[in-house]
C-alpha positions as CSV (number, residue, x, y, z in Angstrom):
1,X,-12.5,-108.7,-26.2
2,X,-11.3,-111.1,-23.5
3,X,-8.5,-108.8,-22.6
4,X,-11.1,-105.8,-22.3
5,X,-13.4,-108.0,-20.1
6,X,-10.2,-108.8,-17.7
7,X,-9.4,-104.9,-17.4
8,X,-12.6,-104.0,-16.6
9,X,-12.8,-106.7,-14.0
10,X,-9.4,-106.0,-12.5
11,X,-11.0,-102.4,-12.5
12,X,-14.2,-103.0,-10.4
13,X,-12.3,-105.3,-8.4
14,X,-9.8,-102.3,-7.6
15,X,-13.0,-99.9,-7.3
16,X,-14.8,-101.8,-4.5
17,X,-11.5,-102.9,-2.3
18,X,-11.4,-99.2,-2.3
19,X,-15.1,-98.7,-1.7
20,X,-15.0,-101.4,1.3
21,X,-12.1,-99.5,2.7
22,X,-13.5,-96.3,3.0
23,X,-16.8,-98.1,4.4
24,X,-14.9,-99.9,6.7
25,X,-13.1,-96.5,8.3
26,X,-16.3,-94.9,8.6
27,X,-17.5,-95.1,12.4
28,X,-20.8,-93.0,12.9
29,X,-21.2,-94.4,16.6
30,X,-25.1,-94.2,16.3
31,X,-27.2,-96.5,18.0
32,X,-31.0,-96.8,18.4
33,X,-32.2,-98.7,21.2
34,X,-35.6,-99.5,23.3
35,X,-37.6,-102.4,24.6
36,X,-40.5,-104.7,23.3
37,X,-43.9,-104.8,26.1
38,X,-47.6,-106.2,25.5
39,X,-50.8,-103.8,26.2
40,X,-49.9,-104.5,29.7
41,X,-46.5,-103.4,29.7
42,X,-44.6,-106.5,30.3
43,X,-42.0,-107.7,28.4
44,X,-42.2,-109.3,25.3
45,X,-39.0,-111.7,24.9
46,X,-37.8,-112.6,21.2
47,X,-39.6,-110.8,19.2
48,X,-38.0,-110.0,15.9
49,X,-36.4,-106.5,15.6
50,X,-35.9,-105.1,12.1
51,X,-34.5,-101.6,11.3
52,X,-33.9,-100.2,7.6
53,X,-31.9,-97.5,6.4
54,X,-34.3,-95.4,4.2
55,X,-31.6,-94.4,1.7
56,X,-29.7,-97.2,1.0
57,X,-32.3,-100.1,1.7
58,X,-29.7,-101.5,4.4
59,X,-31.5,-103.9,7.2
60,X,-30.2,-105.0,10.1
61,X,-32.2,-108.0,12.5
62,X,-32.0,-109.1,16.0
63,X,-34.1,-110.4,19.0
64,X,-35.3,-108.7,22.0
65,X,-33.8,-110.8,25.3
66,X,-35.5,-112.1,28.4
67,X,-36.4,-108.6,29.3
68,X,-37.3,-107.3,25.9
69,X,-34.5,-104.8,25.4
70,X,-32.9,-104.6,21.5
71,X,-30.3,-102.5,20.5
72,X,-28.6,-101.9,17.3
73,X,-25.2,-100.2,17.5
74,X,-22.6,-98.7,15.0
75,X,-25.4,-97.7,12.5
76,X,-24.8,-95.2,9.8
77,X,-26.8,-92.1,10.1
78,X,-30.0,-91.1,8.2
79,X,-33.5,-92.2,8.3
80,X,-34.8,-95.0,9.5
81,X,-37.4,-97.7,10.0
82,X,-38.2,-99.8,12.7
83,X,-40.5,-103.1,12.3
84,X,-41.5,-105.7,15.4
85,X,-43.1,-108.7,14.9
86,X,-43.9,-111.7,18.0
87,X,-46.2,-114.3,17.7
88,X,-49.9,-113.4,19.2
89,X,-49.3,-110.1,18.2
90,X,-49.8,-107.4,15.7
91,X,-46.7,-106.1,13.4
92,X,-45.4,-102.9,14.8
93,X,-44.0,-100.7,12.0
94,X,-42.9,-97.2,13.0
95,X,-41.2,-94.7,10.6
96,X,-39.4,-91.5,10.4
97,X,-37.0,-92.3,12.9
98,X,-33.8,-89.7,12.2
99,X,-30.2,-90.8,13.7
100,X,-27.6,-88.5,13.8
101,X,-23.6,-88.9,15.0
102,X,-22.8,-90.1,17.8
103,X,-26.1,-90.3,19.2
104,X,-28.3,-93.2,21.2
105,X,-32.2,-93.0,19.8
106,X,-34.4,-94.5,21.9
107,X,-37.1,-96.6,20.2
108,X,-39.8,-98.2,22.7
109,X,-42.7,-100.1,20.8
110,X,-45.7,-101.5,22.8
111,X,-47.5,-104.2,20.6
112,X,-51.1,-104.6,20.2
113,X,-52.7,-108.5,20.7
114,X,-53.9,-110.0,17.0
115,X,-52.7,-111.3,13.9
116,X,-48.8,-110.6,12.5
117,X,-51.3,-109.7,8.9
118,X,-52.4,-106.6,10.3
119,X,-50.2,-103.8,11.2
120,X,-50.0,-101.0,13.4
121,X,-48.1,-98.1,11.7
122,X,-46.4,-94.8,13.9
123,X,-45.0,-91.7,12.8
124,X,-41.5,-90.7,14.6
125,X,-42.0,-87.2,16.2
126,X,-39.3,-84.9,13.7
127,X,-38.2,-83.2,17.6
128,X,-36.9,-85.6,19.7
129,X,-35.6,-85.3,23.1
130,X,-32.0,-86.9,23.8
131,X,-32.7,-88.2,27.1
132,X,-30.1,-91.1,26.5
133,X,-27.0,-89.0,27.7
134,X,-26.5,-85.9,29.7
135,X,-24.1,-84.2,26.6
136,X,-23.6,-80.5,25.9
137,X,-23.6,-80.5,22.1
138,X,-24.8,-78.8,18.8
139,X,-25.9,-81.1,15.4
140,X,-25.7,-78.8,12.4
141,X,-27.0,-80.8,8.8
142,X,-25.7,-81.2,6.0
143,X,-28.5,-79.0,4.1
144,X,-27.9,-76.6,7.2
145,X,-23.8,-76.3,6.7
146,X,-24.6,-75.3,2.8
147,X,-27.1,-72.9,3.6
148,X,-25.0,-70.8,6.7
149,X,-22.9,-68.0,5.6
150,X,-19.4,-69.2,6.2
151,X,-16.9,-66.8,5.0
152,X,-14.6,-68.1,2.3
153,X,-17.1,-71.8,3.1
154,X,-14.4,-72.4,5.9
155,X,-16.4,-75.0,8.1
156,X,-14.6,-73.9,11.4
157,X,-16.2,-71.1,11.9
158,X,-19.3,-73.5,12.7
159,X,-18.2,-73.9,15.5
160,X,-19.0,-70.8,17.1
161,X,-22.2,-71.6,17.3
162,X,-22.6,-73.2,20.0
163,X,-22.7,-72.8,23.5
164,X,-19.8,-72.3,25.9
165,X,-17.1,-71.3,22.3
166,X,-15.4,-68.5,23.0
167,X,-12.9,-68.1,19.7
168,X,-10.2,-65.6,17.8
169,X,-11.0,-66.6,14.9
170,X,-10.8,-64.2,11.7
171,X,-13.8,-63.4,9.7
172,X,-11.6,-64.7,6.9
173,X,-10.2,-67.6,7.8
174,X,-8.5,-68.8,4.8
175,X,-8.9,-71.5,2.4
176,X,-6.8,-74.1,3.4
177,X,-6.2,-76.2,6.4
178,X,-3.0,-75.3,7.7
179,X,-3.3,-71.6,7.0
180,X,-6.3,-71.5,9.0
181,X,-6.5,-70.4,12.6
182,X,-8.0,-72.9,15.0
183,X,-8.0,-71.1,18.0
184,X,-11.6,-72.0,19.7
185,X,-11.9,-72.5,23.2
186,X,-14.8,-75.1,24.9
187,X,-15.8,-74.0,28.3
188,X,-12.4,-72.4,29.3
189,X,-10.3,-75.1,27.9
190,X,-7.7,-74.5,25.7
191,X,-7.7,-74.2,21.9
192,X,-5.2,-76.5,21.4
193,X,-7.0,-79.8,23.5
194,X,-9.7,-80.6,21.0
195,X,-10.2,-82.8,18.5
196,X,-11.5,-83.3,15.3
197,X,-12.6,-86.0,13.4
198,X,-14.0,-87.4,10.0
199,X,-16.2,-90.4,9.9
200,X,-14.6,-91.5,13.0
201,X,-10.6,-91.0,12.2
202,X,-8.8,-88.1,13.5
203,X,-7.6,-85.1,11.6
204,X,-6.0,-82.8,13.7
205,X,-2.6,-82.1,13.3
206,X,-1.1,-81.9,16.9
207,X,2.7,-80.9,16.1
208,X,1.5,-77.4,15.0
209,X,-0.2,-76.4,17.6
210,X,-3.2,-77.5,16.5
211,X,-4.4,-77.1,12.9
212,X,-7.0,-79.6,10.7
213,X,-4.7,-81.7,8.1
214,X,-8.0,-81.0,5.7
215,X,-10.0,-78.4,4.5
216,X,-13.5,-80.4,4.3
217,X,-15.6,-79.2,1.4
218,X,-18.9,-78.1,3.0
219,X,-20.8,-79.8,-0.3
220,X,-19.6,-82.9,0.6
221,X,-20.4,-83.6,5.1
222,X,-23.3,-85.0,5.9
223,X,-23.3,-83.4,9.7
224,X,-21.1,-81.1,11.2
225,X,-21.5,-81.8,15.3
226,X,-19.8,-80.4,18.1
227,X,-19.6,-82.3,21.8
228,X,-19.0,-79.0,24.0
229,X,-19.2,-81.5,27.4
230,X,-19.9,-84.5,29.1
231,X,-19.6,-86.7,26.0
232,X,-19.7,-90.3,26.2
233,X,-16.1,-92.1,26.4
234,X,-16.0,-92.9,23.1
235,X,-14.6,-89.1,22.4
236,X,-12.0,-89.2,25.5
237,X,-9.0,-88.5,23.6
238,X,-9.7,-84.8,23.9
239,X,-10.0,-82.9,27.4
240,X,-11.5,-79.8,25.3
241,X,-14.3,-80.3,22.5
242,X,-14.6,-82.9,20.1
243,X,-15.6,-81.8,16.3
244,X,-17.3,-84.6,14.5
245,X,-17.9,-84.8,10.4
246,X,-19.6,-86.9,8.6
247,X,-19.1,-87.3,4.9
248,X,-22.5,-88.0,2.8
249,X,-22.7,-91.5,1.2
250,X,-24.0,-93.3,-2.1
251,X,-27.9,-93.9,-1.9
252,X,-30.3,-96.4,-4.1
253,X,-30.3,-93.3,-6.2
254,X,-27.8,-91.2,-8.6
255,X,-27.2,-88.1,-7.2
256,X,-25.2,-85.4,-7.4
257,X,-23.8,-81.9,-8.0
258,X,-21.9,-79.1,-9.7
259,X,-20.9,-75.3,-7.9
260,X,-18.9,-71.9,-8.1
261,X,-18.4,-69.8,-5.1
262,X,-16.7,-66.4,-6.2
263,X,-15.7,-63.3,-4.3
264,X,-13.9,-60.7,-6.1
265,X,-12.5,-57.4,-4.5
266,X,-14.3,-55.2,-7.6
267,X,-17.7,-56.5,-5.8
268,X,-17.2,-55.2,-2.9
269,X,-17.2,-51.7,-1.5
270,X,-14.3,-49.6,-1.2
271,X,-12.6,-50.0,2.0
272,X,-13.4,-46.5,4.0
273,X,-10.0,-45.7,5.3
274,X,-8.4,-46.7,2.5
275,X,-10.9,-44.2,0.8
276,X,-9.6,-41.1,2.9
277,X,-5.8,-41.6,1.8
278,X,-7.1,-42.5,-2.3
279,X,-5.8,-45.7,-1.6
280,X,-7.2,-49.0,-4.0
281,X,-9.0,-51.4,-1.8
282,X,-6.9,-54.6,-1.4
283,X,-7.0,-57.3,-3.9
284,X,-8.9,-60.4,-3.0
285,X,-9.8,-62.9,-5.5
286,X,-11.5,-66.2,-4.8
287,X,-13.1,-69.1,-6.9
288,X,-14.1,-72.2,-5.6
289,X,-15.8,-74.4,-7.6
290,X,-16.4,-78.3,-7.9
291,X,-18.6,-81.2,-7.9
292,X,-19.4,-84.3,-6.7
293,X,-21.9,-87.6,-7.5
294,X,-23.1,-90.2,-5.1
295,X,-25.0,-93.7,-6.4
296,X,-24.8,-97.5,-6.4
297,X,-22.2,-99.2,-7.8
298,X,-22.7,-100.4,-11.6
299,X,-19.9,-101.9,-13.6
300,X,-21.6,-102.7,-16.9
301,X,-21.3,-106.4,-17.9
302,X,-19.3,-107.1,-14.1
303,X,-21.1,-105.8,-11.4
304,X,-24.5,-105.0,-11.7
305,X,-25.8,-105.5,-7.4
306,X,-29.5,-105.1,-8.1
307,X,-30.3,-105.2,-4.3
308,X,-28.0,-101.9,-3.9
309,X,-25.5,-102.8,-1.4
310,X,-22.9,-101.3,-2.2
311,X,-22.4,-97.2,-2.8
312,X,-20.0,-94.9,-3.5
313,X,-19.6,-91.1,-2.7
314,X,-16.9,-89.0,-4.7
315,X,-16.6,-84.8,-4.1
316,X,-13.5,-83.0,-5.4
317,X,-13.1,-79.1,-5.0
318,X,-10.8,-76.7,-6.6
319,X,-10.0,-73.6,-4.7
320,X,-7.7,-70.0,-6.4
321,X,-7.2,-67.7,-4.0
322,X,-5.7,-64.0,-4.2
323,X,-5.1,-61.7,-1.9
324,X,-2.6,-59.0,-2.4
325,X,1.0,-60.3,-3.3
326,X,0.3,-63.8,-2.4
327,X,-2.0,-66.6,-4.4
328,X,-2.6,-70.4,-3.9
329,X,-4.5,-73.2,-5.1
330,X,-5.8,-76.1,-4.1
331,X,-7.7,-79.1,-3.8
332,X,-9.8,-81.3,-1.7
């Protein structure tokens, strides 16, 4: 029993260096910001500045400064809370506040003179302007990226939908990474100066002209967002545009999923030309299907983190693809 009890220990150990890696990589460069003022609108210096990550139940505290400013930096993305609280003065509580990649939410509170017992509760407004940077760019969601048509649920051709993308892109693009085309120009520039990236590290495969080195899975991103122009420095590397995708996380709650995508050749029409010489439509055959399940971590009789601070994420798809002579599979 004691040998069992080491194995599943050496286990969870193993499970949460891994966990703790992948947390660590992840940089979502979101920050919300704003200041602290009384009904007058002066400021109000160390008051105590909470925000809380709906999902997960993550908080993180700090203090406004001499001129009431607060700003929290590298945050994950999601939903969020915000609460103030200052001697002399009511608690502030405002919710609904949505942060997405790479973006600087501003978050101004004005408190009202009484008691910290009584609080004053706002409701974010769902549109909100970014007047934080002067950036050309497009946010595409997670629940948006499953429910667009992408042919063959190739995530590049997402990009075209923003402004200023000129592409040659295929309307089948393939199912893997380096037999995809990648050929989108930002503004004028060329295809191969942009960049893409996955929770912050780079995937973009330089020596071949440009290609992805992955085939993201659309079940399993989070966002999809594309900085066209005028970007903040953080995305300097490329002089063309900068793809950013984020991969979903573990929440306070199990969840999860199981898919098929199929296309089949005996579907779809005949081909019309191919009619008028009594020639068989090409054969194209493709199954994608997978799954994937997100939640906190529980080890039974080892690790059992009833505050839910730590989560994990997992998404594997299996693609068989046929066209013609030629057939592949693969995995991501």
């Amino acid at each position: 029993m004691k040998h069992v009890r080491y194995l599943l220990s050496a286990f969870g150990v193993v499970v949460l260096a891994l966990l703790f890696a992948a947390m660590a990589g992840a940089q979502e460069n979101a920050a919300i910001t704003g200041t602290v003022s009384d009904p007058s609108g002066a400021a109000v210096p160390n008051a105590t500045v909470t925000v809380t990550h709906i999902a997960t139940g993550t908080k993180r505290v700090t203090q406004s400064d001499g001129a009431g400013l607060f700003d929290f930096s590298g945050l994950q993305i999601g939903a969020y809370s915000l609460t103030v609280t200052a001697p002399g003065f009511k608690t502030y509580s405002k919710s609904g506040l949505i942060l997405n990649e790479a973006q600087t939410l501003r978050a101004d509170t004005k408190l009202e003179v009484g008691s910290a017992a009584q609080t004053v509760t706002v409701q974010a407004n769902v549109l909100q302007v970014q007047s934080e940077t002067n950036e050309v760019s497009s946010l595409i969601t997670g629940q948006q990226v499953l429910q667009l048509a992408t042919n063959g649920r190739n995530v590049m051709s997402l990009t075209t939908l923003g402004t200023g993308v000129t592409n040659t892109l295929p309307s089948f693009n393939g199912v893997t990474a380096q037999g995809s085309s990648a050929e989108i120009n930002f503004n004028g520039m060329r295809y191969d100066h942009n960049n893409w990236m996955i929770d912050g590290g780079e995937v973009y495969d330089r020596g071949s002209g440009g290609k992805l080195d992955v085939a993201i899975s659309p079940d399993a991103l989070a966002e999809f967002q594309v900085l066209a122009s005028n970007y903040q420095p953080d995305y300097g590397i490329a002089s063309g545009g900068t793809v950013l995708m984020v991969l979903k996380s573990g929440s306070r709650n199990f969840h999860g999923g199981v898919w098929e995508f199929n296309r089949n050749d005996a579907f779809d029409s005949g081909y019309y030309f191919y009619k008028q010489e009594n020639l068989p439509s090409p054969e194209l055959r493709l199954n994608i299907f997978g799954g994937n399940i997100g939640g906190p971590v529980w080890i039974p009789h080892v690790y059992n983190d009833s505050r839910s601070k730590t989560f994990f994420f997992v998404n594997e798809e299996w693609r068989k693809f046929i066209q013609g002579a030629n057939a592949s599979v693969t995995n991501t």
